[in-house]
Backbone as CSV, one residue per row, in Angstrom:
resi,resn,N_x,N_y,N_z,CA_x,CA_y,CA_z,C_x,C_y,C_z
1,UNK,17.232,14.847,-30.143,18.641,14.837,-29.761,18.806,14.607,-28.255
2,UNK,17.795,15.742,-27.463,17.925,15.182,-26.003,17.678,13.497,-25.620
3,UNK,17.082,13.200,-26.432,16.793,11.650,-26.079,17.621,10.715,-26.538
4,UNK,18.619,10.631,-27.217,19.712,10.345,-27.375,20.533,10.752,-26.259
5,UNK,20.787,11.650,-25.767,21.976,12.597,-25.412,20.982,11.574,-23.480
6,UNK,20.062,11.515,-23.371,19.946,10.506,-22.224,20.222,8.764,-21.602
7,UNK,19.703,8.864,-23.088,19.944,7.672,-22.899,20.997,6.567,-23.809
8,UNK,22.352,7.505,-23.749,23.569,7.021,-23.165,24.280,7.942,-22.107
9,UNK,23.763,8.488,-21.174,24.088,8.824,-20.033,23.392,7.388,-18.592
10,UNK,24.528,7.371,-17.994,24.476,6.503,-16.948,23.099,6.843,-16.355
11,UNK,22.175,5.596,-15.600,21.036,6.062,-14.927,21.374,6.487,-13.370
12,UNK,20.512,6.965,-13.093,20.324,6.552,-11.113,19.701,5.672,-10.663
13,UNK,20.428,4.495,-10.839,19.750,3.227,-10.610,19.580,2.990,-9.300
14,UNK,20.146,4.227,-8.076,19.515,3.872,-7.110,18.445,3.948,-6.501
15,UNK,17.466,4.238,-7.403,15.735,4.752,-6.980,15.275,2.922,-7.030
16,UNK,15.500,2.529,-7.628,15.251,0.826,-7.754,15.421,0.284,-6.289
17,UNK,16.651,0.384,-5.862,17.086,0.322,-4.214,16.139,0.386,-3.577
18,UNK,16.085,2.547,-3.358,15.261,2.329,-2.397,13.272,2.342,-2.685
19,UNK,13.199,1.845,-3.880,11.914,1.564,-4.177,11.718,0.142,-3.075
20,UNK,12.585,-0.636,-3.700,12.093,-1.951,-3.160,12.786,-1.788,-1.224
21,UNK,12.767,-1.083,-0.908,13.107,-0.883,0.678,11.994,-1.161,0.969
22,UNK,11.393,0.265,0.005,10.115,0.472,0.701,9.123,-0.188,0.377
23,UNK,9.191,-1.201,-0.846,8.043,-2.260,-0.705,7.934,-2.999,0.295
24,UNK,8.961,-3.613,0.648,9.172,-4.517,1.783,8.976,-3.812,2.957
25,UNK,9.147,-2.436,3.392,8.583,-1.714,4.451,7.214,-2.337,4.319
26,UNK,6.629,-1.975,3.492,5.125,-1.890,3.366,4.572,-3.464,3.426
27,UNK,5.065,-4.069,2.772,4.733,-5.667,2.917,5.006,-5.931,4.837
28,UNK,5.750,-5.589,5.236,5.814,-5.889,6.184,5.012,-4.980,7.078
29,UNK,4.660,-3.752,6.919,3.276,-3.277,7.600,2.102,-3.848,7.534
30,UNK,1.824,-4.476,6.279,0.604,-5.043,6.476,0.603,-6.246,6.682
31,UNK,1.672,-7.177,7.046,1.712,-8.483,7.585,1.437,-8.040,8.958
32,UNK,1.942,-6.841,9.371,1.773,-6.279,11.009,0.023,-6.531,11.485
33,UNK,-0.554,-5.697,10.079,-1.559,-5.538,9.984,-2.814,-6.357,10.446
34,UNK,-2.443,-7.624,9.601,-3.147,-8.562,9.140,-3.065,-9.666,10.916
35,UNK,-2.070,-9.723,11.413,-1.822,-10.353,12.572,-2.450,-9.196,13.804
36,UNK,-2.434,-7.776,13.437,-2.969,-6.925,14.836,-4.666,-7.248,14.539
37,UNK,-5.353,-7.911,13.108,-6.262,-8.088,13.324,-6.932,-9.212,13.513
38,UNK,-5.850,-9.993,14.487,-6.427,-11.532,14.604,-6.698,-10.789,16.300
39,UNK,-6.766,-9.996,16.260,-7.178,-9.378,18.356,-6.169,-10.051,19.042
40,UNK,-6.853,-10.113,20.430,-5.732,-10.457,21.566,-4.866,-9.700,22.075
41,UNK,-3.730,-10.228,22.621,-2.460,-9.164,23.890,-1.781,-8.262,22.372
42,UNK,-1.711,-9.205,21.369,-1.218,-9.152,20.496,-1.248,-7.782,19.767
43,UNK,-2.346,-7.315,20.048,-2.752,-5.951,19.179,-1.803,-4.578,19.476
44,UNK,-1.355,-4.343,20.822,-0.914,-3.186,21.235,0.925,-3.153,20.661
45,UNK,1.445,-4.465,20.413,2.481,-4.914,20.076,2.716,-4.787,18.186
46,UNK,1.546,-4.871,17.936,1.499,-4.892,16.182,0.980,-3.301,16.276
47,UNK,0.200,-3.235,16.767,0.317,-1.319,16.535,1.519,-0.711,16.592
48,UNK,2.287,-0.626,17.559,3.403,-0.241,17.445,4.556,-0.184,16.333
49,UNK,4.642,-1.699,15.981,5.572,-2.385,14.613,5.000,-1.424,13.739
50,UNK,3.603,-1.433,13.234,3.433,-0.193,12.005,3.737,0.939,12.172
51,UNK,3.854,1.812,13.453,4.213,2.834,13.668,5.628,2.854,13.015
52,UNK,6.250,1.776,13.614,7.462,1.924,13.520,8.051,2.038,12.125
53,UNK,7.674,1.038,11.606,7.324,0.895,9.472,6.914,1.930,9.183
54,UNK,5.976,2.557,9.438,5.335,3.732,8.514,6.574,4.840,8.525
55,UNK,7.287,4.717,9.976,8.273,5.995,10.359,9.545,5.476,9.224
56,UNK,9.637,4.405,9.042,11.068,4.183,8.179,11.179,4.062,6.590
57,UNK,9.498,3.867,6.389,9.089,3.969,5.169,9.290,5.526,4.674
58,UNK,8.381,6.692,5.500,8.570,8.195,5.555,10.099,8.592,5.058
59,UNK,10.949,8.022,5.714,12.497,8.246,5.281,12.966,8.115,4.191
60,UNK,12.141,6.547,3.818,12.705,6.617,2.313,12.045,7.014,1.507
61,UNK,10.751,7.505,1.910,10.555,8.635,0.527,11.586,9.674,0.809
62,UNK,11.414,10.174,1.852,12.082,11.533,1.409,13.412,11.402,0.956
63,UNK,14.467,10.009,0.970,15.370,9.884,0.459,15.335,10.088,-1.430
64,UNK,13.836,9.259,-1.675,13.585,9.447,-2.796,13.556,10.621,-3.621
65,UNK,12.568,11.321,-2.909,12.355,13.006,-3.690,13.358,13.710,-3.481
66,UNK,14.937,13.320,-2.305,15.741,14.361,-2.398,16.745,14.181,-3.548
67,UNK,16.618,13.128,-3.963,17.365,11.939,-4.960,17.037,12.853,-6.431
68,UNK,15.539,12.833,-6.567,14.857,13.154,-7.880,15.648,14.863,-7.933
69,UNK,15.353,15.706,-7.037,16.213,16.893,-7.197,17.189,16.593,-7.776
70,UNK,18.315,15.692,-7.175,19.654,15.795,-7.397,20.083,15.369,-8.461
71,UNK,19.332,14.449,-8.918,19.740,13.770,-9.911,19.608,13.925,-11.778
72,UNK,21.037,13.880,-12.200,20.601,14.972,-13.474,20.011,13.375,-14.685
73,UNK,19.880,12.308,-14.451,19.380,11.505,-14.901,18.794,10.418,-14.144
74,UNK,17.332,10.664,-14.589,16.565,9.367,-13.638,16.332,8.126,-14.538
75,UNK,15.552,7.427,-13.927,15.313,6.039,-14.987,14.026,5.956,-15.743
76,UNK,12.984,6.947,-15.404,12.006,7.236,-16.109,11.550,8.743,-15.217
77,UNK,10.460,9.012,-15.907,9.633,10.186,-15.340,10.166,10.658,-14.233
78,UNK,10.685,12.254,-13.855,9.963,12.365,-12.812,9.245,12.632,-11.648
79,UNK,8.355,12.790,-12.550,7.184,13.342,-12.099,6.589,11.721,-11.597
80,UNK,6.582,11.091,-12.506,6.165,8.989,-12.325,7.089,8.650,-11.036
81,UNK,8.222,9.021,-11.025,8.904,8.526,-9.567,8.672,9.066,-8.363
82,UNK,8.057,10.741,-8.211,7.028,11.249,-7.032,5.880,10.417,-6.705
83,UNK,5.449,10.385,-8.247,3.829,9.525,-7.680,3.886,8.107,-7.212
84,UNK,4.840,7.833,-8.014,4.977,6.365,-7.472,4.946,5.973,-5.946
85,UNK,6.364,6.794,-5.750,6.869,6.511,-4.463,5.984,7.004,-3.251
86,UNK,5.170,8.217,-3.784,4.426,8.864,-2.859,2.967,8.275,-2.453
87,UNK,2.611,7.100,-3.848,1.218,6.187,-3.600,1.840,5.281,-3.061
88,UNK,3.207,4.760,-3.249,3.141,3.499,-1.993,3.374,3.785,-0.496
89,UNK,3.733,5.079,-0.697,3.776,5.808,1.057,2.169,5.901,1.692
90,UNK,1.855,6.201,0.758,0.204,6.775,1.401,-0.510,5.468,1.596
91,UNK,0.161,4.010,1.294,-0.797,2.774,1.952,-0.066,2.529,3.348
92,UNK,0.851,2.319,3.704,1.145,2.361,4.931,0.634,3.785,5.777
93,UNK,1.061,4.929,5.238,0.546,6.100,6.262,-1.523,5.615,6.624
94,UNK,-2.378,5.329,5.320,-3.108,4.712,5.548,-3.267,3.253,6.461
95,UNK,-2.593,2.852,6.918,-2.119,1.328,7.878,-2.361,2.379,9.242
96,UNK,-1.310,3.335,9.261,-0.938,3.815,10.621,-2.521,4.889,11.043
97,UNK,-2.894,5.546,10.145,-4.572,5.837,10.283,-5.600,4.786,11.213
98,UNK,-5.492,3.353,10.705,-6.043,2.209,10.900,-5.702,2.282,12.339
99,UNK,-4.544,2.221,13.070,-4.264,1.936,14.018,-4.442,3.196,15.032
100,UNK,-4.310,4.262,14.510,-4.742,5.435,15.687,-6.466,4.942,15.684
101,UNK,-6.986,4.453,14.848,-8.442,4.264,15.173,-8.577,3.022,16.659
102,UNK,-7.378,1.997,16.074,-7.752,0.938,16.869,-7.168,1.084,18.374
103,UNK,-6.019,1.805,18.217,-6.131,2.735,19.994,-7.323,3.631,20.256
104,UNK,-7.234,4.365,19.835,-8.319,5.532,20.584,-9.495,4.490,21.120
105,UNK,-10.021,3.706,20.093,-11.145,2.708,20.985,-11.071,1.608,21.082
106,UNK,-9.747,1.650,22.032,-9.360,0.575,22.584,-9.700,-0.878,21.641
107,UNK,-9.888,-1.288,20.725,-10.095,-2.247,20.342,-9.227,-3.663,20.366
108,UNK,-10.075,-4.301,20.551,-8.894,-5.939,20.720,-9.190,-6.633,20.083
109,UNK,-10.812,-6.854,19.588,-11.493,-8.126,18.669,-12.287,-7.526,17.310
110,UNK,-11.818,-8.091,16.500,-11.932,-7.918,15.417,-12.915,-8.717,14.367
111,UNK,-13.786,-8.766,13.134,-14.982,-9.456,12.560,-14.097,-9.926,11.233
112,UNK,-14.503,-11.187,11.361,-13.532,-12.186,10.317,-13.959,-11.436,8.785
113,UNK,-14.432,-10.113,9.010,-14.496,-10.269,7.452,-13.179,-9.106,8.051
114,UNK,-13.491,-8.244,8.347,-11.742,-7.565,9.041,-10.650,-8.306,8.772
115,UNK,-11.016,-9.334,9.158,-9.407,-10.398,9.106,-9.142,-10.748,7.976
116,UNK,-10.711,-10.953,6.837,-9.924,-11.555,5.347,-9.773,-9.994,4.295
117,UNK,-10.098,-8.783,5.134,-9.503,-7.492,4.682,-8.146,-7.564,4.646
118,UNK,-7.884,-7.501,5.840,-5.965,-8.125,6.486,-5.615,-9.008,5.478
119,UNK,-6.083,-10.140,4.898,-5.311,-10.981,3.996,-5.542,-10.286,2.878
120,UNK,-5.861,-9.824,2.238,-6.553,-8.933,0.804,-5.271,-8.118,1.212
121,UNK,-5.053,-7.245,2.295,-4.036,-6.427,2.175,-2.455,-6.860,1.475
122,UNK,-2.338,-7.730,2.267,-0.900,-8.236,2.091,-1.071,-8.654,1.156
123,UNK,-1.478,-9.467,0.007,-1.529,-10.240,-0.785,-1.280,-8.639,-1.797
124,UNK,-1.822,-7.621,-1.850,-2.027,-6.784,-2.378,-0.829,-5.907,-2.153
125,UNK,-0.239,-6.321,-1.330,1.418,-5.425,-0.913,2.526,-6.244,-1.952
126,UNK,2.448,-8.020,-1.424,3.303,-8.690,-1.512,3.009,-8.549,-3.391
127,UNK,1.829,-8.257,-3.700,1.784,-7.967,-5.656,2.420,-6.965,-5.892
128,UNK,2.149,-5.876,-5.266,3.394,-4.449,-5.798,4.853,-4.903,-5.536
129,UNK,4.645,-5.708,-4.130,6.288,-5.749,-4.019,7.231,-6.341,-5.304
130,UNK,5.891,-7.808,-5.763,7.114,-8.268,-6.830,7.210,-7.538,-7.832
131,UNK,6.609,-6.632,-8.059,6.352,-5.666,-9.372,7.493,-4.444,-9.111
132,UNK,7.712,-4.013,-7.924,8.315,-2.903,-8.284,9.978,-3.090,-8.521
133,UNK,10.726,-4.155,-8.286,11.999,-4.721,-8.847,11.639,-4.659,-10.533
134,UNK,10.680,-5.178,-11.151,10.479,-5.462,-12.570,10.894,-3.675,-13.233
135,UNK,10.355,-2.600,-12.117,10.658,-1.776,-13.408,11.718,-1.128,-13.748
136,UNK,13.256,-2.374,-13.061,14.348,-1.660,-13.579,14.401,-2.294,-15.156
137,UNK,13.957,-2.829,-15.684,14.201,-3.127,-17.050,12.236,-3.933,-17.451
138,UNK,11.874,-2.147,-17.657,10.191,-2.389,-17.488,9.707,-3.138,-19.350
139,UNK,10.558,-2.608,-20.204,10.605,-3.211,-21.522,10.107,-4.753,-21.384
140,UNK,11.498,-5.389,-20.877,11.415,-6.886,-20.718,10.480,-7.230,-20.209
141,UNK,9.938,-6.669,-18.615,9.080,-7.177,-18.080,7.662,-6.326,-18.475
142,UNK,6.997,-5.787,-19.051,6.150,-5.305,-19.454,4.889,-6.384,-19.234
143,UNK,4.671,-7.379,-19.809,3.764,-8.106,-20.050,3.144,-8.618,-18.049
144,UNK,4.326,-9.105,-17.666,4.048,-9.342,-16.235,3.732,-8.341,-15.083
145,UNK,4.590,-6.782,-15.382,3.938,-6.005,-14.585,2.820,-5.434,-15.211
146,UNK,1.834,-5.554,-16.036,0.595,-5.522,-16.510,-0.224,-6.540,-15.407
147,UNK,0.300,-7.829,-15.749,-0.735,-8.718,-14.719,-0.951,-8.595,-13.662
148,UNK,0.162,-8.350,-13.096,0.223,-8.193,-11.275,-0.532,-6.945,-10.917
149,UNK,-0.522,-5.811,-11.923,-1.439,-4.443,-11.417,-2.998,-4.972,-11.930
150,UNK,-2.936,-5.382,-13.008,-4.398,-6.383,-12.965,-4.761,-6.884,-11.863
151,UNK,-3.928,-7.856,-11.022,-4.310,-8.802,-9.844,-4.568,-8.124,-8.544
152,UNK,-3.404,-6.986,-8.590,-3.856,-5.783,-7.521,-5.255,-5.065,-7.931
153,UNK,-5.680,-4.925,-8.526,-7.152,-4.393,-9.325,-8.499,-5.276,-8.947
154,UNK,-8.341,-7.057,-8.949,-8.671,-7.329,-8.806,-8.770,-7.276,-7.034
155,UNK,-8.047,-7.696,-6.973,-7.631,-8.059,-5.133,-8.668,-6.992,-3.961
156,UNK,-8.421,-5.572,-5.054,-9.378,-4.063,-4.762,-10.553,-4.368,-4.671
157,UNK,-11.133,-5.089,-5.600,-12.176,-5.403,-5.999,-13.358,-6.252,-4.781
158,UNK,-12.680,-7.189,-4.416,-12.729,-8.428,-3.483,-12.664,-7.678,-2.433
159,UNK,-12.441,-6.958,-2.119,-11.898,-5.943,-0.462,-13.366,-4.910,-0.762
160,UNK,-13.417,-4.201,-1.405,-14.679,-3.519,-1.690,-16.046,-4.386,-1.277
161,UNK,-15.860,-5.603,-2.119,-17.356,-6.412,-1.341,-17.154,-6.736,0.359
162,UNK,-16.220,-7.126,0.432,-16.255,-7.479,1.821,-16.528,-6.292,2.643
163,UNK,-16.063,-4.629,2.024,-16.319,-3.629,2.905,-17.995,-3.660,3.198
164,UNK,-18.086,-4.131,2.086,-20.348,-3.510,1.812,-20.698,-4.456,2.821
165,UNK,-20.322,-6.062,2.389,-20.808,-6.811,3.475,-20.651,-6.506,4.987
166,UNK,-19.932,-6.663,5.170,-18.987,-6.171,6.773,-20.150,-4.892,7.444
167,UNK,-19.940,-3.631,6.669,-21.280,-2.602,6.929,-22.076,-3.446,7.197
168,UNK,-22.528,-4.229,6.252,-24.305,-4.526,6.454,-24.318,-5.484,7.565
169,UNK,-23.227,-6.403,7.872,-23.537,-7.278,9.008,-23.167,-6.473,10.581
170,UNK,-22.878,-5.346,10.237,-22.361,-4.588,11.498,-23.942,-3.842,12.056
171,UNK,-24.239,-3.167,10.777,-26.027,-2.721,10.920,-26.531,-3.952,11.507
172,UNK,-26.511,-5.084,11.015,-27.783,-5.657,11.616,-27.623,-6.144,13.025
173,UNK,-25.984,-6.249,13.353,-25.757,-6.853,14.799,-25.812,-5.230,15.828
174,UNK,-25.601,-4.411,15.247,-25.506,-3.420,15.972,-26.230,-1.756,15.868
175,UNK,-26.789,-1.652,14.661,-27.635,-1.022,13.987,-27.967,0.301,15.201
176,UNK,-29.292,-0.775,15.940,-30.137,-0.329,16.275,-29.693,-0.668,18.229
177,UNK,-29.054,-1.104,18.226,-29.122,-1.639,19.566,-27.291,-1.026,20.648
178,UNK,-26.306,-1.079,19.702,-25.443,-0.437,19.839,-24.683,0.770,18.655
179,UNK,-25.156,1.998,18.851,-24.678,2.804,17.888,-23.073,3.177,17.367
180,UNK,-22.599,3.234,19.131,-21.331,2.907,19.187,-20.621,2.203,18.586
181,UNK,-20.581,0.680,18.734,-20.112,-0.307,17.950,-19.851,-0.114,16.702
182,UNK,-21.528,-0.033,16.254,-21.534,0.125,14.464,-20.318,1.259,14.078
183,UNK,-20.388,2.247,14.861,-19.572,3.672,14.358,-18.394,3.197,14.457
184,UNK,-17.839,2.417,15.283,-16.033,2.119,15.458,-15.819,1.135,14.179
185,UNK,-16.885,-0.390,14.281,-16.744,-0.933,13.153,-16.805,-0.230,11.940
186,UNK,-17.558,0.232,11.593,-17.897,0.892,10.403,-16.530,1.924,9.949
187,UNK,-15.694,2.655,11.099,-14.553,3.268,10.638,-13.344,2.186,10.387
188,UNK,-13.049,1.135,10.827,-12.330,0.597,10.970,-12.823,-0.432,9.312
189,UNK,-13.751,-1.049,9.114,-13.893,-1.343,7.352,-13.852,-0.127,6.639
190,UNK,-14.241,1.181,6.781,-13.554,2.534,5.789,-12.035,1.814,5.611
191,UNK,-11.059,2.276,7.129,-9.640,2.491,6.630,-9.089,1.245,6.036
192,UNK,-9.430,0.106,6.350,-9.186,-1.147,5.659,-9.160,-1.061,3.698
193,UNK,-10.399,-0.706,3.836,-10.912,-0.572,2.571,-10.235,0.885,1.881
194,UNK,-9.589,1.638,2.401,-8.999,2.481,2.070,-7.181,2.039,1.833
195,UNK,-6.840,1.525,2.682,-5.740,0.621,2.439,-5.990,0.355,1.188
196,UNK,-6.731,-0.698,0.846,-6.529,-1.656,-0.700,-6.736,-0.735,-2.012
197,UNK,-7.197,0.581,-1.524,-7.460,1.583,-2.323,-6.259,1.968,-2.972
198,UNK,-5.558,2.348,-1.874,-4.022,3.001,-1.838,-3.111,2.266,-2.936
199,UNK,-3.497,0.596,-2.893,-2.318,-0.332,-2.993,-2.856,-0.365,-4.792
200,UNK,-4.230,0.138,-4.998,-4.926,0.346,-6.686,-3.848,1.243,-7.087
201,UNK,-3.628,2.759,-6.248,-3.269,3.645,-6.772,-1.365,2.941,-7.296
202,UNK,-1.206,2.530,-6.383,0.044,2.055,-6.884,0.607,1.260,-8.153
203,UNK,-0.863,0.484,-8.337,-0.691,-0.776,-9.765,-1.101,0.519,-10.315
204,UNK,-1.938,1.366,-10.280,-2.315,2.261,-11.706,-1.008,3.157,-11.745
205,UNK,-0.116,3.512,-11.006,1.179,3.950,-11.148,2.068,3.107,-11.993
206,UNK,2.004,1.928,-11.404,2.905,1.114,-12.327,2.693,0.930,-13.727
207,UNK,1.209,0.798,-13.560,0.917,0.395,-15.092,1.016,1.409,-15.697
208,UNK,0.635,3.101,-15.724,0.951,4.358,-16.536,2.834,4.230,-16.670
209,UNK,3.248,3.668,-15.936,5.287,3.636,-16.280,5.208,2.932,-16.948
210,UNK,4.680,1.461,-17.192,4.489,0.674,-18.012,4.470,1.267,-19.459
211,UNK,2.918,2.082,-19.568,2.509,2.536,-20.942,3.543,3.263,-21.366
212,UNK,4.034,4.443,-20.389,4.674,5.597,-20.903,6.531,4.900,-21.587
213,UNK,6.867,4.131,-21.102,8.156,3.354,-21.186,8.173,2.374,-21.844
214,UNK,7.149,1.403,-22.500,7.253,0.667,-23.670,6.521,1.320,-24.615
């Protein structure tokens, strides 16, 4: 009876809103991203921009979870609209991690496998982004937001080798001869690789709304 008695009650279709704010926050942090890791003057200027994203992204979660209180009908789960919203927060707060690393040691130049991390990122933002509009009517789109958390899965995947590689070419240029180095590189492919982690947790969010809603 309750499930009837919901669903002909009006939704709060404004979690859709500010879902997709905050994709596009996030797409646009890691375009920040992906350009603070081409080095140059450029870097101290794109650190900042994510700061700034991560701070406006923060808002709209909490717009979100004050929403989920209030609201005596959501559009699915939610408990699914905390996690959701709270795994696509934690890839940018992961972005802004990245960048307290790349101040503290001073960094300016960056190892092209770094840089095709940076493209793995975004590509991996700009996939949640088109996905998270789909789950105002997740029925219809079911079949496609399946693929795109597939492609984010994959995308994870591809970022993981490049982390192993990246290590191992950092050991051999710097191993033994600069310890330093290796240790900054070596944190800086962690948070990268922790990024694309973040952006998994999000397709495996989508895809459990998926299951639970068709």
């Amino acid at each position: 009876m309750l499930g009837w008695f919901q669903a002909l009650m009006p939704r709060e279709d404004k979690f859709f809103d500010l879902f997709a704010e905050h994709s596009r926050t996030v797409v646009a942090g890691a375009e920040a991203l992906q350009k603070l890791l081409a080095g140059g003057e450029g870097v101290e200027r794109y650190c900042r921009e994510i700061i700034e994203l991560e701070n406006q992204a923060d808002a709209i979660t909490a717009k979100v979870l004050t929403a989920v209180h209030k609201s005596f009908i959501t559009p699915f789960d939610r408990g699914d609209i905390k996690d959701l919203i709270q795994s696509m927060d934690d890839a940018i707060d992961m972005m802004r991690k990245t960048v307290k690393t790349v101040t503290l040691f001073e960094q300016k130049s960056f190892d092209p496998k770094m840089q095709e991390m940076g493209a793995l990122i975004v590509q991996a933002a700009r996939l949640n982004a088109e996905a998270i509009p789909l789950l105002n009517k997740v029925g219809t789109h079911a079949a496609r937001l399946q693929a795109l958390a597939e492609e984010v899965m994959r995308v994870e995947g591809r970022a993981d080798e490049l982390h192993e590689a990246g290590l191992k070419d950092l050991y051999h240029r710097h191993g033994k001869s600069d310890p330093m180095a290796y240790m900054i590189g070596s944190e800086i492919y962690g948070e990268l690789e922790k990024v694309c982690d973040r952006f998994e947790d999000v397709a495996n969010e989508i895809s459990g709304i998926v299951i639970e809603n068709v």
